[in-house]
Structure formats: structure tokens, C-alpha cells
C-alpha positions in Angstrom: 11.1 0.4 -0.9 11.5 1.8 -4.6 7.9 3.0 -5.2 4.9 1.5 -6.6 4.1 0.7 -10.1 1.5 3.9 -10.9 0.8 2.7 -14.2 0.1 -0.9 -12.4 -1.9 0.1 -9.7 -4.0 2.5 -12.0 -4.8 -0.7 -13.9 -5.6 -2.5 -11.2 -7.8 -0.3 -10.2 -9.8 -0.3 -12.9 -9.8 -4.3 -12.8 -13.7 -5.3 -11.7 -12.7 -8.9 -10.4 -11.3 -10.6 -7.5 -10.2 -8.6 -4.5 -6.7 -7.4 -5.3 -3.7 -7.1 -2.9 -0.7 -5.1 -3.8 2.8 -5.5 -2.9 6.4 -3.9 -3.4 7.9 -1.0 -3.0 5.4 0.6 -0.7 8.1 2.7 1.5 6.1 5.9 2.6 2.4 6.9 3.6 2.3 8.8 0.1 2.7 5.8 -1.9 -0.3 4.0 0.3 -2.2 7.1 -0.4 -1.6 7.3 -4.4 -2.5 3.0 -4.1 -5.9 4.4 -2.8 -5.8 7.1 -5.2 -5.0 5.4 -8.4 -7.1 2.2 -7.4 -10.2 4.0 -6.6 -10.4 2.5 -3.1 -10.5 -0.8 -4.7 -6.9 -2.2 -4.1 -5.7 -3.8 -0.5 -1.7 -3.3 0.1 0.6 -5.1 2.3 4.1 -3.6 3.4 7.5 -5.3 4.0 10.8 -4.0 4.7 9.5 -0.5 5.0 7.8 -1.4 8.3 10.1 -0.3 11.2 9.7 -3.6 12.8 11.4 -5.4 10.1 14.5 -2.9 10.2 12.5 -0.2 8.1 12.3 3.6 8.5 9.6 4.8 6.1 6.4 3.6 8.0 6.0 2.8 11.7 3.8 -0.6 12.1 1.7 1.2 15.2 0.6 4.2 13.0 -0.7 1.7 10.5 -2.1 -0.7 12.7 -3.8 2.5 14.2 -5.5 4.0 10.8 -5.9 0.7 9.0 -6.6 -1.8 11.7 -9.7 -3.6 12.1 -12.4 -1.7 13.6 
């Protein structure tokens, strides 16, 4: 829950390969919305102990189920 890597995920972002998943340090919408932002869309993220359902407080699992869910 420290913040992401900008410099990392900007890479990634720029990285015309695989799919790409990021993880750690995601603790806050913002920092899912600057992995969109520096990764041009193109980077997947998962979240850990920032999730409320694993003791977290920075992101509730329902609101992100909600706007990133399956569709």
C-alpha cells in the first residue's frame, strides 16, 4: 500500500507484448487511475491488502467489483 512504481508502469505501458498485470502498492482509486493513465489503457492491475476484505481501508472490493467487473 506504498504506491506504484510511475516510472514502471509508464514503461510498461509502452511495452507492445504480452498482456501485462501489475501488482503492489496499489492502495487508493488514484493510483488505479494513473496505472490506466501511465499504461495507456494497456496494463491489467490486481489489489491486495488495500482491499477492505483483507483488513484494508483504501479500496472497498464492491466499488471495484462494481466499475471493473465483468460485464
Amino acid at each position: 500500500c506504498a504506491g506504484i512504481e510511475t516510472e514502471l508502469v509508464a514503461y510498461l505501458g509502452r511495452w507492445q507484448g504480452l498482456p501485462i498485470t501489475y501488482a503492489g502498492g496499489i492502495s487508493s482509486q488514484q493510483d488505479i487511475d494513473q496505472i490506466g493513465s501511465l499504461g495507456n489503457g494497456s496494463i491489467d492491475f490486481t489489489v491486495g491488502s488495500a482491499l477492505d476484505i483483507f483488513g484494508g481501508n483504501g479500496l472497498r472490493y464492491e466499488d471495484l467489483a462494481r466499475r471493473y467487473g465483468e460485464k
